[in-house]
C-alpha positions as CSV (number, residue, x, y, z in Angstrom):
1,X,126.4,136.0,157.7
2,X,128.5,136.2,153.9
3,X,126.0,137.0,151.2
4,X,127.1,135.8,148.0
5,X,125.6,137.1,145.0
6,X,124.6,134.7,141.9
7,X,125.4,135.8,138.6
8,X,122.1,135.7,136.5
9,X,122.2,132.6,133.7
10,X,124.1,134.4,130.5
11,X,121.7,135.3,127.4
12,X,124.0,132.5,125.3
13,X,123.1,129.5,127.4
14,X,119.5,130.2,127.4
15,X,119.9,130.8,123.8
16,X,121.5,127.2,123.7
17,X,119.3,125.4,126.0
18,X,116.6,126.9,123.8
19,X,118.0,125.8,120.7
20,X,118.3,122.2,121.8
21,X,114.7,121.9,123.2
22,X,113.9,123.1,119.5
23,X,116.1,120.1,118.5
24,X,113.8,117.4,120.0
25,X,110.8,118.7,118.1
26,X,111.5,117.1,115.0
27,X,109.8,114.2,113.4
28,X,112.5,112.0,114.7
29,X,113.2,113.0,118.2
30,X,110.1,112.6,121.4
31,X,107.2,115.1,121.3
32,X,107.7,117.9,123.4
33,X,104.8,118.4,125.5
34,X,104.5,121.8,127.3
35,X,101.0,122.7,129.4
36,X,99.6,126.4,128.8
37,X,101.7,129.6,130.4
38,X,104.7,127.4,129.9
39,X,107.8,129.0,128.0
40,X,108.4,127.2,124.6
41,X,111.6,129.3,123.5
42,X,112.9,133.0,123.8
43,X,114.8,132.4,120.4
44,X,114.0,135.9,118.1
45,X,114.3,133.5,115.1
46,X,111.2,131.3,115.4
47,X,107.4,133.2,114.8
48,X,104.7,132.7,116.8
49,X,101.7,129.9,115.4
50,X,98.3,128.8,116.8
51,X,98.2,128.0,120.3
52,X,101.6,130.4,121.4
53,X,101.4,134.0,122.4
54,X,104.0,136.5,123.1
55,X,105.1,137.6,126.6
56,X,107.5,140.2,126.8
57,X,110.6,140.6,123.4
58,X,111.2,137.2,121.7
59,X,109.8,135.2,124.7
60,X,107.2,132.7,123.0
61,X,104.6,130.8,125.6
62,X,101.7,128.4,125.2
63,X,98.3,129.2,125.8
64,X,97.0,125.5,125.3
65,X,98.4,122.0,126.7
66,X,99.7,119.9,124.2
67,X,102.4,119.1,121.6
68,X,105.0,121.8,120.5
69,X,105.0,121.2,116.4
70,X,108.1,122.9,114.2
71,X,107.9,124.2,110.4
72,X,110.8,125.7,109.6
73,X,110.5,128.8,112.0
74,X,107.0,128.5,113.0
75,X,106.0,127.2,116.2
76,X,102.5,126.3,116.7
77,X,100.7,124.3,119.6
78,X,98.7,120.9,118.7
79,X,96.2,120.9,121.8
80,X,95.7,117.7,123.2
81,X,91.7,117.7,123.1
82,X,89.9,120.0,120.7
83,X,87.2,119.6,118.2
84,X,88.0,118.6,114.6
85,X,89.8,120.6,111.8
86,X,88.0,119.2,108.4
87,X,90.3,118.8,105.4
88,X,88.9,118.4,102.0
89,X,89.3,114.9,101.0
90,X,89.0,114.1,104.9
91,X,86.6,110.7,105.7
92,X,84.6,111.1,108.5
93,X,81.5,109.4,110.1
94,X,79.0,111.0,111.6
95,X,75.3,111.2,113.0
96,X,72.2,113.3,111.3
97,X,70.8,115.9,114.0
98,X,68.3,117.5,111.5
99,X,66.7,117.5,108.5
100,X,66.0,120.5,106.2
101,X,65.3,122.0,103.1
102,X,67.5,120.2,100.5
103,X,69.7,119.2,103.0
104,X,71.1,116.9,106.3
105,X,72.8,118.5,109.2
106,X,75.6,116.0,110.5
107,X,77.4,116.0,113.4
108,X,80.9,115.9,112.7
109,X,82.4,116.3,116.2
110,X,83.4,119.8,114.7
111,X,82.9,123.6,115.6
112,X,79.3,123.4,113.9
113,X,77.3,120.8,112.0
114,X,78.4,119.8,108.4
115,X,76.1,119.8,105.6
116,X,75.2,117.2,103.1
117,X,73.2,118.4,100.1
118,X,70.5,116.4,98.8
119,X,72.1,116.8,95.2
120,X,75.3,115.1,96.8
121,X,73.8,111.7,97.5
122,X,73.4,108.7,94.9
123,X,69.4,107.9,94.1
124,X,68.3,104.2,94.4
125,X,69.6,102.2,91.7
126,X,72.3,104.0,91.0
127,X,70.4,107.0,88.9
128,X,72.4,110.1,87.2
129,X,69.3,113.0,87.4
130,X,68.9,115.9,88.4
131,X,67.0,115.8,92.2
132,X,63.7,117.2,92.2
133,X,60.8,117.9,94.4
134,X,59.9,113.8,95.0
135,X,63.3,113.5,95.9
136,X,62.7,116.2,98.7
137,X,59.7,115.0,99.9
138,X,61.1,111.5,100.3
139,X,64.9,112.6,102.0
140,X,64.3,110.9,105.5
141,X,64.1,107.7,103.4
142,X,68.0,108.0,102.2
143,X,68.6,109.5,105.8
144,X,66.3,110.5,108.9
145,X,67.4,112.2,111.9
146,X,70.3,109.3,114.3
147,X,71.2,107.6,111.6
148,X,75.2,107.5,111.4
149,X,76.6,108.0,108.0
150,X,79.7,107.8,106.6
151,X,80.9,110.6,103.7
152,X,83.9,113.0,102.5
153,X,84.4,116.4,102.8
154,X,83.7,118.0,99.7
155,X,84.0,121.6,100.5
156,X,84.1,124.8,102.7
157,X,81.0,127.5,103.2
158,X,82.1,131.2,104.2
159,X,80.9,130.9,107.3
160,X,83.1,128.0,108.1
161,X,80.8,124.8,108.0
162,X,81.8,121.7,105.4
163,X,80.4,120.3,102.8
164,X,80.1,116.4,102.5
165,X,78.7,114.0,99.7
166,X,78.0,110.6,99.5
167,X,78.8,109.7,95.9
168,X,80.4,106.5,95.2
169,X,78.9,103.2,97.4
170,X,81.5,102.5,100.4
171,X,79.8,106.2,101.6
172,X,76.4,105.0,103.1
173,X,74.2,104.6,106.0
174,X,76.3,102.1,108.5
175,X,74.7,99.5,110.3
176,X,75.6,96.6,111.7
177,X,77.7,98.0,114.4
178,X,79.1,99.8,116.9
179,X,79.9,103.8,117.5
180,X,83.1,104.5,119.5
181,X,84.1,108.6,120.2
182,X,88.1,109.0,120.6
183,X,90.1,112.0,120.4
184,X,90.6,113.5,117.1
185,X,94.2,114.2,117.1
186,X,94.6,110.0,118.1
187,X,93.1,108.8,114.7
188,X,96.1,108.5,112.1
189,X,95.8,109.3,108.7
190,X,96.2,106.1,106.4
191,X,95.9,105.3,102.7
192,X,92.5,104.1,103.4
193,X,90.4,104.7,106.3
194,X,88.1,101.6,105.4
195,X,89.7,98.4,107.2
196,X,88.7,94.8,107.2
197,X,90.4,93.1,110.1
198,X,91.4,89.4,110.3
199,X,89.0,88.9,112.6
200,X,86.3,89.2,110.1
201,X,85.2,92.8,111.9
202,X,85.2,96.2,109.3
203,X,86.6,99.2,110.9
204,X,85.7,102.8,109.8
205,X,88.5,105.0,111.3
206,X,86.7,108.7,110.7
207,X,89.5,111.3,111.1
208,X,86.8,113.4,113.2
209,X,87.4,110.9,116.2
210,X,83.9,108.7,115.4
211,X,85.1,105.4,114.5
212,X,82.5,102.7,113.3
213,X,83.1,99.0,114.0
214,X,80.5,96.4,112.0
215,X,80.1,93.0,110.5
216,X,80.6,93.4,106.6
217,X,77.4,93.8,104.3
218,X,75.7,91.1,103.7
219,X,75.3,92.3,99.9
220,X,79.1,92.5,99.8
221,X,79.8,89.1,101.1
222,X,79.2,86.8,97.7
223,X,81.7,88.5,96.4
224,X,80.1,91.4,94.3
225,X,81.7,94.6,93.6
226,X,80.5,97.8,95.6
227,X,79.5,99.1,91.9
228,X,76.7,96.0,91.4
229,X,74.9,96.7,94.9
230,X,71.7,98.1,94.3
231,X,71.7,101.6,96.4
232,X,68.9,101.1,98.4
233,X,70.4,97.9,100.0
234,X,73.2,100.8,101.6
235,X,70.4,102.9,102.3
236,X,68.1,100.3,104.3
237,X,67.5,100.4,108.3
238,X,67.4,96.9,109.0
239,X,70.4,95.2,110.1
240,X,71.8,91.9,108.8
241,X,71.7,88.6,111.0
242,X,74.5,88.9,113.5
243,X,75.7,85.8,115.1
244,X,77.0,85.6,119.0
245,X,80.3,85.0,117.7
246,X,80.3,88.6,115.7
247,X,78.7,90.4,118.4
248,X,81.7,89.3,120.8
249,X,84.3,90.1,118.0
250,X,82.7,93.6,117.5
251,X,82.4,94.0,121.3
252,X,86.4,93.3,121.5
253,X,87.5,95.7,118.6
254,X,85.5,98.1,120.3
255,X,86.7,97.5,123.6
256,X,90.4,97.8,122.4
257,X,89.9,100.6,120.7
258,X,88.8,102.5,123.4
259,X,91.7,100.8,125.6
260,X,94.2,102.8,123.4
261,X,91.9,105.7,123.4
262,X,92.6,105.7,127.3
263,X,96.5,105.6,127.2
264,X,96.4,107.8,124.5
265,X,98.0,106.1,122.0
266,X,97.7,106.7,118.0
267,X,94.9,104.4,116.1
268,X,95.5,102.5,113.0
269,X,94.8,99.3,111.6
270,X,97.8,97.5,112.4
271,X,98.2,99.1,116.5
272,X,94.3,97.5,116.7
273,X,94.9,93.9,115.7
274,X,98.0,94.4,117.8
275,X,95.8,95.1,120.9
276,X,93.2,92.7,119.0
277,X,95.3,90.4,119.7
278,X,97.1,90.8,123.2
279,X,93.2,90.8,124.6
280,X,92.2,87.2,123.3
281,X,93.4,85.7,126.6
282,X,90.9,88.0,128.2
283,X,86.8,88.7,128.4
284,X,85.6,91.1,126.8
285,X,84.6,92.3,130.0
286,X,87.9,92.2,131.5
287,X,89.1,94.7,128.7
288,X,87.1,97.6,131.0
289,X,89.9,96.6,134.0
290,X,92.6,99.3,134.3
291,X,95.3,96.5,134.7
292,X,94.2,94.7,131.7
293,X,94.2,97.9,129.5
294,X,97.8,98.3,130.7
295,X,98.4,94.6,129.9
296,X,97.1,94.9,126.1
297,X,98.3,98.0,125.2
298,X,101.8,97.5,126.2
299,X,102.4,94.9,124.1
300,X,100.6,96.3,121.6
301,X,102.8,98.9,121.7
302,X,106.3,96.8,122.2
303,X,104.9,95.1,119.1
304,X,104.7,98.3,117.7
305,X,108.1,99.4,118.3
306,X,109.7,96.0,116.6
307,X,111.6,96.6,113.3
């Protein structure tokens, strides 16, 4: 029997094939997806980010499953699913799990709770004072343990946790609505993450993956400024009248959201009146179906893709 013995590959066209796979990982080529223990390149010029480790000399792998991201020579590994990495200046919506001294735990859908101080919340009727001991006595009245709130990040503590305040009057207590969970990383960054859709529904798009969907403030309907409502209107429990017609219209932004949520496609305004949309020829119970999330979301996405 001939034995024929394979030369191995030659160091320049891994260096090459290596190179181009660097190519693709651009803002303007696909995303290059690798899944953990998988080689991302053995090119000496690139350093190692967050999610890579080093096996062997110049041989860079992935210790997570998701996208390969590029700046200039660092390579770094976006995981698919993870918990949220707060930004200051982020908006995000979230849920109070406890209430302390001075202060509101909030889940943020991050490593730990965030924390809202009570001297970074507006007083009823708008009032510029200092907070004292009434004020404390009487915080589950701005905010008691489930409500969901909406609020910026403010700031970092040393041991990691954020800082949010509620200052200015589009940050409140939300009502009205609905609570949808997506993936973090699937929520884009736009130049406001407060949208009114045509369909008469608002749509809070918290970078931390919690997205609210509700019908608009009653108080904000007649056509006042947020500045003219009174503060304890956006701080009230009792939701506004909400016709059958709404309560559909809610049920189908929410129901579309979560439709891209499930083909893992990126959120924003204009991809959810796309999808919006596509599903008005369906139920809003036929938007659960696998075939009709298929249905929507491709043309949402063909819609996306038109110049």
């Amino acid at each position: 029997m001939e034995l024929r013995i394979l030369s191995p590959v030659p160091p320049v066209a891994i260096k090459k094939r290596d190179q181009k796979r660097m190519d693709i990982d651009g803002e303007e080529g696909p995303v290059h997806l690798v899944n953990p223990g998988e080689t991302i390149t053995t090119d000496q010029q690139f350093m190692r980010g967050h999610g890579t480790y080093a096996d062997g000399e110049n041989v860079v792998v992935s210790s997570v499953a998701g996208a390969v991201e590029r700046v200039n020579k660092l390579l770094s590994v976006r995981p698919l699913k993870t918990r949220y990495t707060p930004e200051i200046g982020d908006i995000v919506v979230g849920r109070v799990t406890e209430v302390v001294m001075k202060r509101w735990k909030i889940d943020v859908n991050g490593r730990q709770d965030a924390v809202l101080l009570l001297s970074s919340v507006n007083l009823p009727g708008g009032v510029q004072r200092r907070k004292n001991e009434s004020d404390e006595l009487h915080m589950r009245q701005f905010f008691a343990e489930g409500d969901v709130v909406v609020a910026e990040v403010q700031s970092f503590y040393a041991d990691g946790a954020m800082g949010l305040h509620t200052r200015g009057f589009k940050f409140c207590k939300l009502r009205n609505g609905s609570f949808v969970n997506v993936p973090p990383v699937l929520v884009q960054r736009c130049k406001s993450q407060f949208h009114t859709l045509p369909c008469g529904v608002d749509v809070i798009l918290g970078l931390n993956g919690y997205i609210w969907v509700n019908k608009k403030l009653q108080a904000l309907v007649g056509g006042n400024s947020t500045d003219e409502v009174d503060a304890t209107v956006l701080y009230s429990n009792e939701n506004d009248e909400i016709t059958p017609e709404e309560r559909e219209n809610i049920a189908r932004v929410c129901n579309c959201i979560t439709a891209l949520a499930k083909r893992y496609m990126h959120i924003n305004d204009t991809v959810i009146i796309y999808t919006y949309e596509a599903s008005l020829s369906y139920s809003v119970k036929e938007l659960l179906k696998v075939e009709v999330i298929d249905t929507i979301t491709s043309e949402a996405s063909d819609r996306m893709r038109m110049p």
